[in-house]
N, C-alpha and C positions, 0 to 999 in steps of 0.2 A: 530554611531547608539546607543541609549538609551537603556538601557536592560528593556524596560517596553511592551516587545510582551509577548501576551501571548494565546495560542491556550488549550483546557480541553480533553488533551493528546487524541487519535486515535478514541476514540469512537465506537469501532468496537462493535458487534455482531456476535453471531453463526449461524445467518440466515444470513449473508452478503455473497454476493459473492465471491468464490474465484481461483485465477489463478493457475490452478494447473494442472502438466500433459501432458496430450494429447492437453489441451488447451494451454496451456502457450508452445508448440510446435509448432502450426497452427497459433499463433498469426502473422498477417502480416505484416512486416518489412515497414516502413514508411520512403518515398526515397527521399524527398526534404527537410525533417522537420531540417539536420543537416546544410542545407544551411546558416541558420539566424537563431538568437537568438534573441528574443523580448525581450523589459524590460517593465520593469512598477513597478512606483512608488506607495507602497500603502503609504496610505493617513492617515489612524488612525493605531496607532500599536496596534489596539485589532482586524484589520482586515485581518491580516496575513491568516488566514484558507480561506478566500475568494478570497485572491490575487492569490495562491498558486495553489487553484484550477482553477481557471478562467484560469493563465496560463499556468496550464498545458492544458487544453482544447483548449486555441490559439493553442501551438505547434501542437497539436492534428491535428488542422482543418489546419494549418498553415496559421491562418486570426491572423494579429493585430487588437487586441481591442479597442476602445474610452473609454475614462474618461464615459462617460455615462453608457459604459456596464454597469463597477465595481458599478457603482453610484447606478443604480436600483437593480446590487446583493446584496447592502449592505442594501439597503432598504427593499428591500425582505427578509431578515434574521431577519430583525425588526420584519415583519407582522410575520413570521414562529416563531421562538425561541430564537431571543435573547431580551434583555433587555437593554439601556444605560449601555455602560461601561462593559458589560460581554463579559467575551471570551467563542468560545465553541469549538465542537468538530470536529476534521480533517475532518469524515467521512461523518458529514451532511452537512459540506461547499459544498464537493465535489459533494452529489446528488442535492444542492441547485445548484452548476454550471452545472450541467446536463440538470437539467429545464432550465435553465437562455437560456442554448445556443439550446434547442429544440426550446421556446418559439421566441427566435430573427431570427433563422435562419434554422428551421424546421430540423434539423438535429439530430438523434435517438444517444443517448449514453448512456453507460454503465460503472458501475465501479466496479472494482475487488479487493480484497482484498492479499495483498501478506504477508508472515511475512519476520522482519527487521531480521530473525536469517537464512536467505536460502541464501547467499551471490551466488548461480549460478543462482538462479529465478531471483532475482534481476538482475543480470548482463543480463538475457537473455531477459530482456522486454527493458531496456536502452537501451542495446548496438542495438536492432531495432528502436531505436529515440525516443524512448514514455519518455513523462517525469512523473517520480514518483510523486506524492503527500505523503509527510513524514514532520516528524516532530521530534525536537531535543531538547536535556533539557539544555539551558546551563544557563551560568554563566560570571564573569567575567572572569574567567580564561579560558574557553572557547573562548570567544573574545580578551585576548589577544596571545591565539594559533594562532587564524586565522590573525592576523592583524602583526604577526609576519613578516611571508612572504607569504599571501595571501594564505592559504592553511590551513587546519588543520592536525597537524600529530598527534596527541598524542590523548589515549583514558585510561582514568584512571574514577575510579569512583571520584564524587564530588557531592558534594548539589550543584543542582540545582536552580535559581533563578526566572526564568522563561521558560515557552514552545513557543515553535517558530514554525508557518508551514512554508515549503519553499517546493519547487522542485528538486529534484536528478535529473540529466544528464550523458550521456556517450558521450565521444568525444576523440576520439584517442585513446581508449581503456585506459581511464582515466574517472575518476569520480569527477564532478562537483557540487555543491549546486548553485542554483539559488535563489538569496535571493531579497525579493522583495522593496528594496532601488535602485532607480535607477541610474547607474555609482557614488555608493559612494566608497569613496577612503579615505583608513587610512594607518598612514607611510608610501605612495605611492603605497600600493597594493590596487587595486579593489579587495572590500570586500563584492560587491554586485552576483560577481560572482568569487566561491575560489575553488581552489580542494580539493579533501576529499582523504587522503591519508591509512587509516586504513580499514579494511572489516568492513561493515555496520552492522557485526554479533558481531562482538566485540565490535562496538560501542554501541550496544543494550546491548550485555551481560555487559560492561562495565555502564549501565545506561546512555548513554548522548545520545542515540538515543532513540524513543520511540518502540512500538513491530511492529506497523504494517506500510506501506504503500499503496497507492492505487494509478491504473492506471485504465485510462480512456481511453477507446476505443471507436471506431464506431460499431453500430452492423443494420443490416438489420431490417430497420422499419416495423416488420410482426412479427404475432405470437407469442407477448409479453406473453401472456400465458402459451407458451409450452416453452417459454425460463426461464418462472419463475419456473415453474414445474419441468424442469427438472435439473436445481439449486436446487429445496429442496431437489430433489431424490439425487444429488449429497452428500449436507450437510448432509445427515439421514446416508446416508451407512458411510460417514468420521466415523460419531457419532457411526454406531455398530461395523464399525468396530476397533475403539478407545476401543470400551467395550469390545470387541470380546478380542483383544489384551492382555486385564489385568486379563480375564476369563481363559486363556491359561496358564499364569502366576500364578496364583493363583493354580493352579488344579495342574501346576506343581512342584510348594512350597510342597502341600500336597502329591505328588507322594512320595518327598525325606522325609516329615516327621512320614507317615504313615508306619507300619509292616503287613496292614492288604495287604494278596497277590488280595485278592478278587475286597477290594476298589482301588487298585494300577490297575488293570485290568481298571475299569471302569473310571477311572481317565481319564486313556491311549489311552481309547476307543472316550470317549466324548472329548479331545484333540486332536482326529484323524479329530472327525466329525464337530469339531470347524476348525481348517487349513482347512481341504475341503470348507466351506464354506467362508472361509477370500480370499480363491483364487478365488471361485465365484463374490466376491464382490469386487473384486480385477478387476476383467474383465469385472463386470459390469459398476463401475465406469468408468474406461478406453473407452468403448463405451459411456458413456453419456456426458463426453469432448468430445468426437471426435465430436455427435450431437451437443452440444453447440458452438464446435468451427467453424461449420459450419453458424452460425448466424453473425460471423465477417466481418466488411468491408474495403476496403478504405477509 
C-alpha cells in the first residue's frame, strides 16, 4: 500500500452528536454483524473517508455493497464538497453515507461522535459489533509496524505523512482496523485487516490516532425534530456545565488567595449554589440520553 491516502483529519463540531451516557448504555447490541466481515476495495486513495464509512454502514445493515454504491458516493461528494484530487473530512463522509444509504434503501441513520481518549466508550460500542469510523496519522514507520507481524504494537509520537480513514472492530475481545485494501498481504501478513494492540487513548495522546471517531446507528424514522432538539439541549448543558466547572475553580483559587472573611463567605456561598446546580444538570442530562436512546433501533 502507497502511503498517498489522505482524509482532512475528523472534522468534528460542537453541535455534532454525541455518544455518551445513558445512551451509549441502551445502545443495542447487534447479533449477527460478527458473523462476516465484508471487504472492499477502495478505488482512489483520496477516497478512504467514503470507503470507511459506507462500510461501516454495510456492517451496520449487514448488506454487502456493489461497486456502484461507492461509485455514486464518490460522485456525490463531487456535487457536495470536494474538488479533484482533495481529501476531506471523516465526519462529512460519514453523513454523506447516511444519505447515500437512506436514499438506496430507505433506511433512517444516525451518527454519533465518540472521543479517541474514553478507551471504555470505545470498547463499549465495538465490543456490540458497530464498527467505528476513525482515522490515523501515519507514516512509514507506522507501516512498517504493521506489516511487521500484521498488527501494530508500538505508539511513540512521529511526523506524520499522511491521514488515513479506516474502521475499528472488536472480535474476541481484540481490537482490529479494517483497512480498505482488499485481501492485501505484505511479508505474508494480511494488512488489509491487522490488530491494534496499544489503547486507542494513547494512540491519540501519542499523536498517530486522530481525537475523534464516529458510529453509525439505526434510529426510528419519526420525530427528527425532537431528536434534533434534544441533542442541542444535550450539547448546551455539556457547554455550562464545562463553564460551570471552571467557575467553581476559579472562585475556589480566590477563596485560598483572599483574607477578606466576608468575600471568603460569598465565594463559599455562590460555590454552594453552583454544585447544586451542576447536579441539576447532571440529572438533567442523564434523562435526555435515556429520551434519545429511546429513538434507537435494530
Amino acid at each position: 500500500m502507497t502511503e498517498k491516502n489522505w482524509c482532512l483529519w475528523d472534522g468534528h463540531t460542537e453541535k455534532d452528536r454525541k455518544l455518551t451516557g445513558e445512551m451509549l448504555e441502551e445502545l443495542p447490541t447487534l447479533e449477527l454483524q460478527d458473523q462476516k466481515i465484508f471487504e472492499y476495495d477502495q478505488g482512489n486513495s483520496l477516497d478512504c473517508t467514503i470507503y470507511s464509512a459506507l462500510w461501516a454502514c454495510s456492517d451496520l445493515l449487514n448488506i454487502e455493497l456493489t461497486e456502484d454504491h461507492f461509485k455514486e458516493a464518490v460522485k456525490e461528494s463531487y456535487n457536495r464538497w470536494r474538488i479533484p484530487w482533495e481529501w476531506r473530512y471523516t465526519k462529512e463522509a460519514v453523513e454523506l453515507a447516511c444519505d447515500m444509504i437512506y436514499k438506496r434503501f430507505k433506511i433512517k441513520l444516525a451518527y454519533y461522535r465518540i472521543p479517541n481518549w474514553f478507551d471504555d466508550d470505545i470498547h463499549d460500542v465495538i465490543s456490540k459489533n458497530y464498527s467505528l469510523c476513525t482515522s490515523f496519522n501515519g507514516n512509514a514507520e507506522y507501516k512498517r509496524d504493521r506489516i511487521d507481524n500484521g498488527r501494530i504494537d508500538n505508539s511513540h509520537k512521529w511526523p506524520f505523512t499522511y491521514w488515513h480513514a479506516v474502521c475499528l472492530i472488536e472480535r474476541e475481545n481484540k481490537k482490529f482496523v479494517k483497512d480498505n485494501y482488499k485481501g492485501r498481504k505484505e511479508n505474508g501478513y494480511f494488512t488489509n485487516i491487522y490488530e491494534i494492540v496499544p489503547k486507542i487513548s494513547t494512540l491519540k495522546y501519542d499523536g498517530c490516532w486522530q481525537n475523534y471517531s464516529y458510529v453509525i446507528v439505526k434510529i426510528k424514522d419519526e420525530k427528527e425534530e425532537d431528536i434534533k432538539r434534544l441533542n442541542q439541549m444535550k450539547n448546551a448543558i455539556d457547554q455550562i456545565m464545562e463553564d460551570t466547572d471552571k467557575v467553581i475553580k476559579e472562585h475556589s483559587a480566590m477563596w485560598y488567595l483572599t483574607n477578606d472573611k466576608v468575600y471568603k463567605d460569598e465565594l463559599h456561598d455562590a460555590n454552594v449554589l453552583l454544585r447544586r446546580m451542576q447536579e441539576r444538570n447532571k440529572k438533567k442530562k442523564e434523562d435526555i440520553e435515556r429520551e434519545l436512546s429511546k429513538y434507537f433501533t435494530m
